[in-house]
C-alpha positions in Angstrom: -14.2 -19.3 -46.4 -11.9 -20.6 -43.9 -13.8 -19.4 -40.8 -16.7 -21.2 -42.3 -14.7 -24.3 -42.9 -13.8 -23.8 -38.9 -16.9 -24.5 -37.9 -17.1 -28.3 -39.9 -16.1 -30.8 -37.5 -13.1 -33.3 -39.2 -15.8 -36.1 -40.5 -17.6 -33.3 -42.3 -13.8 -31.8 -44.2 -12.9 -35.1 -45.3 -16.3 -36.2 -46.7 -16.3 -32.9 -48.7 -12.8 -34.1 -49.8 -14.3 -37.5 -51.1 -16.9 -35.9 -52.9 -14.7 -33.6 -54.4 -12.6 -35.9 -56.0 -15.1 -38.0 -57.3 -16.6 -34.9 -58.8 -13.3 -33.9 -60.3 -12.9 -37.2 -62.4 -16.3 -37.4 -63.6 -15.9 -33.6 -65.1 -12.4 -34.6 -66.6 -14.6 -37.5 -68.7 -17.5 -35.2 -69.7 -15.6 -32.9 -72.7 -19.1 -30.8 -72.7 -18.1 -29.1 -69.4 -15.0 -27.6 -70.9 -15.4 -24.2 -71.2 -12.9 -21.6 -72.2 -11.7 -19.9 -69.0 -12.3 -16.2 -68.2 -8.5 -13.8 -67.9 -9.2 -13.2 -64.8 -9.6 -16.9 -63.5 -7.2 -19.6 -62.3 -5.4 -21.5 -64.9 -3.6 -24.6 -65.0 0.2 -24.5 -66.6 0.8 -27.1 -69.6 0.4 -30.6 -67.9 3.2 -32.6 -68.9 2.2 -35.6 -70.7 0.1 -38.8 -68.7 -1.1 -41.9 -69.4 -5.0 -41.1 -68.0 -6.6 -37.8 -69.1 -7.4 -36.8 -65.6 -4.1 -37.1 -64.0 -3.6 -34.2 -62.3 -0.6 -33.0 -60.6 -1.6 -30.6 -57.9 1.7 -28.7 -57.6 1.5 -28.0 -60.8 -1.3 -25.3 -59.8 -0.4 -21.9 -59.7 -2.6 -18.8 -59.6 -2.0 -15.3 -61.7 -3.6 -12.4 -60.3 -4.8 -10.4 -62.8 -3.0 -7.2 -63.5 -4.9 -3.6 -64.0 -5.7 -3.2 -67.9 -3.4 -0.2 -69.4 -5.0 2.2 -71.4 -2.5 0.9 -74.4 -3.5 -2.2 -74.5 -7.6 -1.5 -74.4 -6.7 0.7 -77.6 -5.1 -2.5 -80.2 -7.3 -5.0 -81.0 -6.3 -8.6 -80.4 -5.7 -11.2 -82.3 -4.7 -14.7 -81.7 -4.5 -17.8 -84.2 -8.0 -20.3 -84.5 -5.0 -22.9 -83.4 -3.8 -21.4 -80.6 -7.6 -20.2 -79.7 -8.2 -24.0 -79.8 -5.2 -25.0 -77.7 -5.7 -23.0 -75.3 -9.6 -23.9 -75.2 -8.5 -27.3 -74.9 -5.6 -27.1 -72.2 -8.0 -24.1 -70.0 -9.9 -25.4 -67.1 -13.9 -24.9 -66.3 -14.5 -22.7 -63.5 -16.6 -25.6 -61.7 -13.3 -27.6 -61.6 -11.5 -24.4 -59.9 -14.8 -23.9 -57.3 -13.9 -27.7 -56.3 -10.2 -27.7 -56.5 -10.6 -24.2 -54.1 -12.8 -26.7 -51.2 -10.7 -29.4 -51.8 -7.4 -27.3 -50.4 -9.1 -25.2 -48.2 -10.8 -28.1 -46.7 -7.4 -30.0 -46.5 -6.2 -26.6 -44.9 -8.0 -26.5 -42.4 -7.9 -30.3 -41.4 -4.0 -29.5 -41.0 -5.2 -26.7 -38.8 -7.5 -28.4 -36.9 -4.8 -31.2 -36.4 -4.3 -29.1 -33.1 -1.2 -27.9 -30.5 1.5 -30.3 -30.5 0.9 -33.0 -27.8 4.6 -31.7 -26.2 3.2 -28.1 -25.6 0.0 -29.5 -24.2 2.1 -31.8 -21.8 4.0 -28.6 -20.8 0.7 -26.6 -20.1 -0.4 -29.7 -18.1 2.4 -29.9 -16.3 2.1 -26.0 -15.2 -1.3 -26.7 -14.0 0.3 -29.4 -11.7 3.0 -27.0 -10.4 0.2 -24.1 -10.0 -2.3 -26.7 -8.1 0.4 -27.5 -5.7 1.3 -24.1 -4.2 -1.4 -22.2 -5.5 -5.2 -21.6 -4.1 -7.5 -21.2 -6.6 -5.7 -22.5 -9.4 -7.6 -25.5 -9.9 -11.3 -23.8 -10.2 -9.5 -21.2 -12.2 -8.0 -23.6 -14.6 -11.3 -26.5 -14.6 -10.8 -27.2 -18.8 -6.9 -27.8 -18.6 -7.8 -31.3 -18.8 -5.6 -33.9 -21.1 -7.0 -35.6 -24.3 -8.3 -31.7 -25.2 -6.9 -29.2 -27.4 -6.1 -25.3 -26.1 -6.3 -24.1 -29.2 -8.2 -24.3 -32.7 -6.4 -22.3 -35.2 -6.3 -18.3 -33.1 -9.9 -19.6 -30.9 -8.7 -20.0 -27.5 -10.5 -23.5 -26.0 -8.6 -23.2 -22.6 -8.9 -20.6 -19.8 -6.1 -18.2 -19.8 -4.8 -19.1 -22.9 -3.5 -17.3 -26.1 -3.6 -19.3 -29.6 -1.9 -18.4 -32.7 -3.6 -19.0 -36.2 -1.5 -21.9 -36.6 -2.8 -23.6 -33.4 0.5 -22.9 -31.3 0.3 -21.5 -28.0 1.3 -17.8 -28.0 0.9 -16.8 -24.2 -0.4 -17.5 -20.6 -2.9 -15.0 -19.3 -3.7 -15.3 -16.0 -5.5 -12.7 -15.3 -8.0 -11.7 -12.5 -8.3 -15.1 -11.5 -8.1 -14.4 -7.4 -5.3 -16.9 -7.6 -2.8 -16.5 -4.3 1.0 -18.2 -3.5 4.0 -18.4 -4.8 4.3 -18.9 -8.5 6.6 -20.6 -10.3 6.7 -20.7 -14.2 9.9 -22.9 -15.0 7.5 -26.3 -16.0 6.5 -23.4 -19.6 10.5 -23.6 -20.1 10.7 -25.5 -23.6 7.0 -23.8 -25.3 9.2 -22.2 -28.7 6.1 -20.4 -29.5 5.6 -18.9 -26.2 5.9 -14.9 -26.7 4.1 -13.5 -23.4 3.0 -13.8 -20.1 0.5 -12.1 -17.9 -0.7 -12.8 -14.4 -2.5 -9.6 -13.2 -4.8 -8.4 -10.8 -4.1 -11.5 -8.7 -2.3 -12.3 -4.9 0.6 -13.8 -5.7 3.1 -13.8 -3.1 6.8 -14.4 -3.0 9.5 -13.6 -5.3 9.0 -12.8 -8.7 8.9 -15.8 -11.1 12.4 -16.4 -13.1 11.5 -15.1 -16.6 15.2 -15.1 -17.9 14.6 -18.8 -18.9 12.2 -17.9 -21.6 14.5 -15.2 -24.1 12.0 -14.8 -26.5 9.0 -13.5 -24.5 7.4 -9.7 -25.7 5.9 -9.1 -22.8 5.7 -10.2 -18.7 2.4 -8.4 -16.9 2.6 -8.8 -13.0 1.0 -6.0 -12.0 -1.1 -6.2 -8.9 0.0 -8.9 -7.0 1.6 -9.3 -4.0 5.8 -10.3 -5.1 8.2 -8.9 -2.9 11.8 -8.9 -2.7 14.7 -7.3 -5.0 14.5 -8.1 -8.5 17.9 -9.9 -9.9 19.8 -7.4 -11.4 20.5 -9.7 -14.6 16.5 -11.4 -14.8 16.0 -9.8 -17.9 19.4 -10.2 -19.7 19.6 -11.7 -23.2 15.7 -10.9 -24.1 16.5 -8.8 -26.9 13.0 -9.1 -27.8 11.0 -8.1 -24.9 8.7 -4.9 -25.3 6.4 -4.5 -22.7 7.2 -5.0 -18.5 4.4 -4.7 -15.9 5.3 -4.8 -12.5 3.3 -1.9 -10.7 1.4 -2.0 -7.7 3.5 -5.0 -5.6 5.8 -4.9 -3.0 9.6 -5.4 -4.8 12.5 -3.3 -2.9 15.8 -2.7 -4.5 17.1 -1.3 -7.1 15.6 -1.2 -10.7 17.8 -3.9 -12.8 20.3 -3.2 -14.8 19.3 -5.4 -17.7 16.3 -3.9 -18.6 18.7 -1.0 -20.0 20.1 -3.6 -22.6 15.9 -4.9 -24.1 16.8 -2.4 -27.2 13.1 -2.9 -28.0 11.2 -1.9 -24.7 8.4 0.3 -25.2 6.4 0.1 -22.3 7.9 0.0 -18.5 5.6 0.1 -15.3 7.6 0.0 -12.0 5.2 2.3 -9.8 3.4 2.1 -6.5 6.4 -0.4 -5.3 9.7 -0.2 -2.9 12.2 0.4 -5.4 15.5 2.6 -4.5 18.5 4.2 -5.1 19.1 6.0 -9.0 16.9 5.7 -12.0 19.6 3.2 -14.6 20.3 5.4 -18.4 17.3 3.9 -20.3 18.5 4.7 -23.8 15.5 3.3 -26.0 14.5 5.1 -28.8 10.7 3.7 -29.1 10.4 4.0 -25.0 7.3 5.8 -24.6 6.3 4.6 -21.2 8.2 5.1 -18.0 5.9 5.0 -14.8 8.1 4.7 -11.3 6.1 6.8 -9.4 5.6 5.9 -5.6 8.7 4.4 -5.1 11.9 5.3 -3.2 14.0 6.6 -5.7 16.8 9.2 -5.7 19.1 11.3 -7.9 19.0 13.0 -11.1 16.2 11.6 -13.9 17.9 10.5 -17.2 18.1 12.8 -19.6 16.2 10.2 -22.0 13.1 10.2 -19.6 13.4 13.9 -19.0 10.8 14.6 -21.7 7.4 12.7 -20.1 5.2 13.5 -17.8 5.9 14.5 -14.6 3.0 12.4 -12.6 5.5 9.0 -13.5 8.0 10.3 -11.6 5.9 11.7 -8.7 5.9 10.0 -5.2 9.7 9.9 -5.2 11.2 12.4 -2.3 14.8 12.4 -3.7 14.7 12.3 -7.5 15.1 15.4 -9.1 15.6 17.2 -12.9 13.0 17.9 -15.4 10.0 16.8 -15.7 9.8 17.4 -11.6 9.8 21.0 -10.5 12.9 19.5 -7.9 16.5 20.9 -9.3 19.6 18.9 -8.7 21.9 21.3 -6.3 24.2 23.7 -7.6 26.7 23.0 -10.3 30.1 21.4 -9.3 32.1 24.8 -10.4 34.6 24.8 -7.6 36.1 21.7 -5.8 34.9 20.0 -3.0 37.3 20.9 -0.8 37.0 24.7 -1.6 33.1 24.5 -1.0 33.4 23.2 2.0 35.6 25.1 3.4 33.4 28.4 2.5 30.5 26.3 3.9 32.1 25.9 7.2 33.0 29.6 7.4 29.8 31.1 6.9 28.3 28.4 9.6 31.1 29.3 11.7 30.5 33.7 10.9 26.3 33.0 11.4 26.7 30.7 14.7 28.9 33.8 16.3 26.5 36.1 15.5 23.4 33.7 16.7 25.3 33.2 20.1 25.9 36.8 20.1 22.0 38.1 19.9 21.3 34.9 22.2 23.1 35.9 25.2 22.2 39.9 24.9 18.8 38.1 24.9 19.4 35.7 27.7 20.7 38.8 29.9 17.6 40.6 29.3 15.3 37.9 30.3 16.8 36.7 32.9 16.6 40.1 34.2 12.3 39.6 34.2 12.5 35.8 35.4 12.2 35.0 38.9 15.0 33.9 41.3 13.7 30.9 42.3 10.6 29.0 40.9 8.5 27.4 43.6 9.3 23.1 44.2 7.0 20.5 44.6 8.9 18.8 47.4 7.3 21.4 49.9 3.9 19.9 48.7 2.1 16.9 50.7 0.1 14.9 48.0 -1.6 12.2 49.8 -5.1 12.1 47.7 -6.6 12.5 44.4 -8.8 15.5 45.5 -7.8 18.0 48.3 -9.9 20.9 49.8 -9.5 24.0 49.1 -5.2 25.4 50.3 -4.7 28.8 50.2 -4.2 30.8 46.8 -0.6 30.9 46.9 0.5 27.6 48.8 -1.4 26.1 46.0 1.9 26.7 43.5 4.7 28.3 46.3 4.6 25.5 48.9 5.8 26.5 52.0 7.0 29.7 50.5 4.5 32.0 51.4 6.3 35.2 50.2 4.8 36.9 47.1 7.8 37.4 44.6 8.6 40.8 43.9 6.7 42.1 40.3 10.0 42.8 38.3 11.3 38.8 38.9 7.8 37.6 38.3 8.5 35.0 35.1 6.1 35.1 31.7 3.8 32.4 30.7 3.9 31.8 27.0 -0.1 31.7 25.8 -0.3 29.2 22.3 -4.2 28.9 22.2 -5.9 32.0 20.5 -9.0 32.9 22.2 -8.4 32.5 26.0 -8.3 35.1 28.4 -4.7 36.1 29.1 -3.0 35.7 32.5 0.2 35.6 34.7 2.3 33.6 37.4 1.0 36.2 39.7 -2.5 35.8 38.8 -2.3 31.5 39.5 -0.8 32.1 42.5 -3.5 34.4 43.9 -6.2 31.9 42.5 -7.9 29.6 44.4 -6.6 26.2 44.0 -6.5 22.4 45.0 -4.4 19.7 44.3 -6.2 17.2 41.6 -3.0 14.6 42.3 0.6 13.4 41.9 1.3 11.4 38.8 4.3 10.0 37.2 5.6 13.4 35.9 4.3 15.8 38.7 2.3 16.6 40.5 -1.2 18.6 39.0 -3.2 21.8 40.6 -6.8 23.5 40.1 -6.4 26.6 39.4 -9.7 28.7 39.7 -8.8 32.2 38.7 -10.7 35.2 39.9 -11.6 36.5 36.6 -11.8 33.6 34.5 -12.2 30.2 33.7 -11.2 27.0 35.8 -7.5 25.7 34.3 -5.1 22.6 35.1 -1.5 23.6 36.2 0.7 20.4 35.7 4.1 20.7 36.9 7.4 19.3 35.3 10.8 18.1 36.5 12.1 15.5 33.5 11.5 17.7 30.8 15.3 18.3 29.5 15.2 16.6 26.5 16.1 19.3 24.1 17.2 23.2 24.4 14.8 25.8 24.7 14.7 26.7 21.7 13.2 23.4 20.5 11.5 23.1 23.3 9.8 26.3 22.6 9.1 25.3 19.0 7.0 21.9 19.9 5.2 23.4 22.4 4.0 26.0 19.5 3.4 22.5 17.3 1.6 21.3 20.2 -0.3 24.4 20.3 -1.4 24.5 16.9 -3.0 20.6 17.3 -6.8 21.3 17.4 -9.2 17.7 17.8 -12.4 17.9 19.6 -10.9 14.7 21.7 -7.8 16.7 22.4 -6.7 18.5 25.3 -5.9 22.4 24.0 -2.8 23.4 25.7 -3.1 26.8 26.4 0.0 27.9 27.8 3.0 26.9 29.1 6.3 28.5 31.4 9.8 27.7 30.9 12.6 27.1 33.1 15.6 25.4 33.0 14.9 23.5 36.4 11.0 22.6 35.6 8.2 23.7 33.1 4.7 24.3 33.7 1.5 23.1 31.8 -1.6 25.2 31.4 -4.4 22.8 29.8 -8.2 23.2 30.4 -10.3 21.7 33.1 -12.2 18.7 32.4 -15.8 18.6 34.8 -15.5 14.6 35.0 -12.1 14.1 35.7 -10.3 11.1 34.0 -11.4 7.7 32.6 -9.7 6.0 35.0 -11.1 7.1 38.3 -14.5 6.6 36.0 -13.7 2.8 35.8 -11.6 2.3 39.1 -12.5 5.0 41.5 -14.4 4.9 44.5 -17.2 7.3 43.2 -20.1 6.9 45.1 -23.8 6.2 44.3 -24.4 9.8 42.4 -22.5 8.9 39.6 -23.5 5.3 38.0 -20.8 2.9 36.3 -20.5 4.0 32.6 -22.9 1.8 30.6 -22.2 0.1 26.7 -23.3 2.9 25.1 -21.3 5.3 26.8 -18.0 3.0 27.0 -18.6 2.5 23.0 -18.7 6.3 22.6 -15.4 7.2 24.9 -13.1 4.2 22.8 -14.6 5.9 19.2 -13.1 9.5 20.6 -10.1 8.1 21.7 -9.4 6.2 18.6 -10.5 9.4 16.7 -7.9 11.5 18.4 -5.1 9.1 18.3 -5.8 8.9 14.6 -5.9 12.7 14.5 -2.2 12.7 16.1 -0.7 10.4 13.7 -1.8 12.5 11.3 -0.8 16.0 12.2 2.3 14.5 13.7 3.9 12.1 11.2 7.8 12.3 11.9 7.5 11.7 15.6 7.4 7.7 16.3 5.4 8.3 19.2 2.2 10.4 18.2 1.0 9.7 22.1 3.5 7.9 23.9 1.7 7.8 27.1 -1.7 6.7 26.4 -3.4 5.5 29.6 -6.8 5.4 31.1 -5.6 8.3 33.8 -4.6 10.7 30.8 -8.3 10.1 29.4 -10.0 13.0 30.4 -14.0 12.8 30.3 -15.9 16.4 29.8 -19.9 17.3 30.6 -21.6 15.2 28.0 -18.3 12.0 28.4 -16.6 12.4 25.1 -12.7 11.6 25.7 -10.2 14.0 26.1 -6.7 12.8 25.4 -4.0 14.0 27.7 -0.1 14.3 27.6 0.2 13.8 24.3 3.1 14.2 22.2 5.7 14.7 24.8 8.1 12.3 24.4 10.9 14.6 22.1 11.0 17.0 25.2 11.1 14.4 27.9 14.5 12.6 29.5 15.1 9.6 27.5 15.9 7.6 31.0 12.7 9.3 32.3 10.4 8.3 29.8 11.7 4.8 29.1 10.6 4.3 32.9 7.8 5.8 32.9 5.9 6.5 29.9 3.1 3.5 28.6 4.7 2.6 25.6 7.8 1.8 26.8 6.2 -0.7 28.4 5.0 -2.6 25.4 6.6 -5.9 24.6 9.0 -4.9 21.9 10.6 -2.9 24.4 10.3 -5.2 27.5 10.8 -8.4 26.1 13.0 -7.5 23.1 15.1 -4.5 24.6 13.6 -2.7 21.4 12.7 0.6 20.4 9.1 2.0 20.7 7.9 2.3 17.1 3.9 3.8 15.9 2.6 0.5 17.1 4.0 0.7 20.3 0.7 3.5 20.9 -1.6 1.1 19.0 -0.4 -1.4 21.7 -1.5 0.8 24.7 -4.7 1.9 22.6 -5.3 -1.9 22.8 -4.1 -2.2 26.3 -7.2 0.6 26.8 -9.9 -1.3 25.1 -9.6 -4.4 26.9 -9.0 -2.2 30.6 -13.1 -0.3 29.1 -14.4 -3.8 28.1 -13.5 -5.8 31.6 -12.7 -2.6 34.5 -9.7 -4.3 35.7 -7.2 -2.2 36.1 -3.9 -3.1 33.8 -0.8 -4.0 35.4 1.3 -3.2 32.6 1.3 0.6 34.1 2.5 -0.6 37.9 5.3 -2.6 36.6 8.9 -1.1 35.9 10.4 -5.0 35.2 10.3 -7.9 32.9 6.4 -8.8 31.6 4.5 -11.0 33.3 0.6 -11.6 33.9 -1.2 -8.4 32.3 -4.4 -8.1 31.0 -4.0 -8.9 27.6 -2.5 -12.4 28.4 -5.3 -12.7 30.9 -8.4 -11.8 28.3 -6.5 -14.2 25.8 -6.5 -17.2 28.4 -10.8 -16.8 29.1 -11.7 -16.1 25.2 -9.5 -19.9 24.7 -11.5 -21.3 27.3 -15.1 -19.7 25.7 -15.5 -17.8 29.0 -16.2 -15.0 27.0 -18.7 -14.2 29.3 -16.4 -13.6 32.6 -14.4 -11.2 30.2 -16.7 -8.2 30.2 -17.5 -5.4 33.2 -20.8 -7.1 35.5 -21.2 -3.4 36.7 -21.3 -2.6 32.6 -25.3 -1.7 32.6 -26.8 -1.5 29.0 -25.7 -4.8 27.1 -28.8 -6.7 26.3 -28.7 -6.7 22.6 -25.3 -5.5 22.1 -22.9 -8.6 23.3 -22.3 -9.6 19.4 -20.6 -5.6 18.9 -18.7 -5.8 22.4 -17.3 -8.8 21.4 -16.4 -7.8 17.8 -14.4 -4.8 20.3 -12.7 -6.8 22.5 -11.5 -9.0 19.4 -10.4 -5.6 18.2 -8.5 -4.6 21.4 -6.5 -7.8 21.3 -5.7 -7.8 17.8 -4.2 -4.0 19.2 -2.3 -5.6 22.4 -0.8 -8.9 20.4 2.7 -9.5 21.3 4.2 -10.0 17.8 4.6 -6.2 16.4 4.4 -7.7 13.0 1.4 -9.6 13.9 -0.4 -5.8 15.3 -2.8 -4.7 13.7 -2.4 -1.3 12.4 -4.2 1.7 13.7 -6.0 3.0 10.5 -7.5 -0.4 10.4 -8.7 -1.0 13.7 -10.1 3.0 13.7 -11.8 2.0 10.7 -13.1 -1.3 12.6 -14.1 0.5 15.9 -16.3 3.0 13.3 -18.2 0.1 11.9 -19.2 -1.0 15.3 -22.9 -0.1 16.6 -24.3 -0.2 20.3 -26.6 -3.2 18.7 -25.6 -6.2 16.9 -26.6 -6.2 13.5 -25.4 -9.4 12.7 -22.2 -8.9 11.0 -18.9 -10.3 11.2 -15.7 -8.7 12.1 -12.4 -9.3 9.6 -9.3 -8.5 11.1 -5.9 -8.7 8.8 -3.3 -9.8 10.7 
């Protein structure tokens, strides 16, 4: 009856009101229409005495449910007076009066209802729609029927976007949600809203702190989940709100640690911190009706509460240092002895196993050295004065001016980490035919051609003193064990205090940069589109490859260049001298290596980070796109013109044209995809690490891209 009475509009209710009443009085003065009332009717109480038989006094009305007969009472007959009979006949009232009476309350009822939110609440929500329209895009498409002189409620039907109505009309929450709204939000102009019990913004891109909810103590719940707030949460934002139940904030960006004042809401029953920045120990959440505790991909540490110890183990998951039931991690030894004492027999058992490791390794040492030869041949006796050399003889090819074979029993061992190749020694690349393929910033580099086998590269090493041999041995296994089809294989590699030696395949086409730069003669054309497309998806495929195999290192490359871009039969890429860095001298490599040469450490005096190699990838793209040479690689100084600055200068002038390669063959059709590349190589090379583009994004960009434009446009996040 009430819903239908929902649907009258307030003209309707009050009409029904009038006519009513009228019929009310005129059944009062027709004494034909009084009927004795049913039990289990309404009834009226004894009127008190009034001048006009129809004065009625409507809180005088009562009802009396009517109880369950007894078996008792059904069994003695009842009696009752003619008088009282009568009386009560008289005094009873006809159930058309009670129908009436019924649709004259409910009608008034609902009018009250109907009467709406209290203009103060609905100048509050207003006045949040002017905050939110300020700082916030989207908020005013989102929130088109916020408009004054209408209610947001009618009794619990919601007439405003985003907002939660009571059955009295009174604004229960906000909810936000999925609304594509991004900024900062601020919530203070709801502050004053009694009714107000929770909050939810959701699946939006709000940036920015998260909103100060400790100035509404009587919310329930506060959904932020996926959104973009950042920042520590304050430690006391949730104090006094003895009444909150439910906290969503997972999938954002907050660091910190998890506030202490959610351990005081007695009445919390749902908490969703994961996929967040969160760190140090989980607080002692105590609550007896918690029943969800999701911190999963954070950064949290310690022991689990022994409250929490009982869920599942996938809401704890994604946290490297947190340990105790439910994970499978334990938490270290008990503290049965002092600290003092365990240390002490910590120290003496490192002390007892480092004598007998330096024991075993200088018995070892004496043996070896025993089979290693005196003297290792130097690369100041060779004369490297062009990129390709005929054919030296076997032996001068390694020795130098040292023509003397060395004896058998001081030949030294080469260490083989690719399965599958034909095994070899020292004395079997000296007695190969070689040449020299050049002299690069490390050393200089030999073709070996050995008489029963395949063609190999000997590279030679004299900076590589960056850690002892036994680590030095280990990533050269790690390197080893790397297997990419745009990877170089290393297959084996010599050790010597002094200098090392390389052992990589040979590559038919030689490097990308004598491709681009070279002086190679009418036989071999310039690389068309197609095939410059094809080499920068390999490339970005192996880089790719090494930051995922090799994850700890901060350098994946380290030394990415167009000369250490090898190109095989068919030109797919083959990156070179990768990973090296951890073995190389740290002077060494800051001077010469490629991404030491990127701006963060030239113009900042910074570390190379990960995006110091997307840099020089970027540095490689625009070098492919426009075959001019990069200066960046020549210069050892503060940075000055390079190539990225120069491509940045033409694309602002729109001489996009005088950007690209005019010996690049193969472009009709495809200039919409180069330039959606060279967009992508500058978003690689910008200046501003923060402003780089991350690698996984611009592989994933580079993928998308086709020899022929299809009419799509690129989207680059900065």
């Amino acid at each position: 009856m009430p819903a239908l009475f929902s649907l009258l509009t307030a003209t309707n209710r009050r009409l029904i009101c009038l006519i009513s009443s009228f019929w009310v009085c005129f059944i009062c003065l027709s004494k034909k229409l009084f009927l004795a009332i049913p039990t289990s009717s309404l009834v009226l109480h004894h009127l008190p005495p009034s001048p006009s038989p129809c004065h009625l006094n409507p809180s005088s009305l009562s009802t009396s449910s009517p109880s369950p007969p007894s078996t008792a009472s059904t069994a003695l007959p009842t009696t009752a007076s003619p008088a009282r009979s009568g009386a009560m006949a008289d005094t009873a009232m006809p159930w058309p009066l009670q129908f009436l009476l019924l649709l004259f309350f409910l009608a008034a009822w609902q009018d009250t209802v109907a009467a709406g939110v209290p203009q103060r609440d609905i100048d509050i929500l207003l006045k949040f729609k002017e905050s939110l329209s300020a700082s916030v895009i989207g908020a005013d498409a989102a929130l088109h029927n916020w408009v004054p002189g209408s209610n947001p409620c009618r009794a619990n039907i919601t007439l405003w976007a985003g907002v939660i109505c009571n059955l009295d009309s009174s604004v229960r929450g906000v909810q936000l949600e999925n609304m594509s709204l991004s900024g900062p939000l601020n919530v203070d102009a709801l502050v004053g809203m009694p009714t107000l019990r929770t909050m939810s913004f959701m699946n939006n891109s709000f940036q920015g702190p998260i909103p100060d909810v400790s100035k509404f103590p009587a919310l329930r719940s506060i959904y932020m989940s996926m959104n973009r707030f950042s920042g520590e949460v304050p430690d006391g934002m949730f104090a006094g709100m003895a009444w909150l139940k439910k906290v969503h904030l997972s999938r954002n960006d907050f660091t910190g640690r998890i506030p202490s004042s959610l351990v005081n809401a007695t009445r919390l029953l749902e908490l969703r911190l994961d996929d967040n920045k969160f760190q140090g120990p989980i607080p002692e959440f105590r609550q007896p009706g918690l029943y969800l505790f999701n911190v999963s991909d954070n950064r949290l540490e310690g022991p689990i509460p022994i409250r929490l110890r009982k869920m599942s183990a996938k809401w704890f998951a994604g946290n490297d240092n947190l340990c105790g039931a439910p994970l499978s991690v334990a938490c270290g030894f008990p503290k049965k002895y002092s600290r003092a004492l365990t240390a002490a027999i910590i120290m003496i058992c490192i002390a007892i196993l480092l004598i007998i490791i330096g024991l075993i390794l200088i018995f070892y040492r004496r043996r070896k050295e025993q089979a290693q030869p005196s003297r290792l041949p130097s690369s100041k006796s060779m004369e490297i004065n062009q990129v390709q050399a005929d054919k030296i003889p076997p032996a001068a090819a390694v020795v130098g001016a040292t023509s003397k074979k060395l004896p058998k029993d001081e030949q030294g061992k080469l260490i083989f980490v690719k399965e599958g190749m034909v095994k070899f020694d020292i004395q079997d690349l000296l007695r190969a035919s070689a040449e020299v393929l050049g002299s690069g910033s490390f050393g200089s580099s030999y073709k070996a051609i050995l008489t029963d086998g395949p063609s190999v590269v000997v590279k030679r090493f004299k900076e590589m003193n960056g850690v002892g041999r036994e680590d030095f041995h280990e990533h050269m296994r790690r390197i080893g064990r790397l297997c990419h089809p745009n990877l170089l294989p290393l297959v084996a590699y010599y050790y010597r205090k002094e200098e090392k030696l390389l052992v990589t395949e040979y590559m038919f086409n030689g490097s990308l940069a004598h491709m681009l730069h070279g002086n190679h003669g009418a036989n071999v054309p310039p690389l068309d589109w197609p095939t410059r497309l094809k080499i920068i998806k390999g490339i970005a495929r192996g880089l790719s490859f090494l930051y995922e195999e090799l994850p700890v290192l901060n350098l994946p490359h380290g030394h990415l260049k167009s000369s250490n871009v090898l190109l095989n039969y068919s030109f797919d890429p083959i990156l070179s001298d990768y990973a090296l860095v951890p073995v190389m001298n740290k002077t060494h490599a800051a001077q010469i290596m490629v991404a030491f040469k990127s701006p963060e450490c030239t113009m900042h005096s910074g570390k190379p980070t990960k995006k110091s190699d997307v840099w020089c990838f970027g540095i490689l793209i625009l070098e492919i796109l426009t075959g001019k040479f990069p200066a960046n690689y020549l210069r050892q100084g503060q940075v000055g013109t390079d190539l990225a600055s120069w491509v940045n200068s033409v694309v602002r002038e729109e001489w996009t044209g005088e950007v690209f390669d005019s010996n690049m063959k193969g472009t009709q059709g495809g200039e919409g995809e180069m330039l959606k590349l060279l967009h992508i190589g500058l978003a690689c090379s910008e200046a501003d690490v923060d402003k780089r583009c991350e690698l996984a994004e611009a592989v994933a960009k580079i993928e998308e891209l086709k020899e022929y434009d299809d009419g799509s446009t690129l989207v680059l996040s900065s």
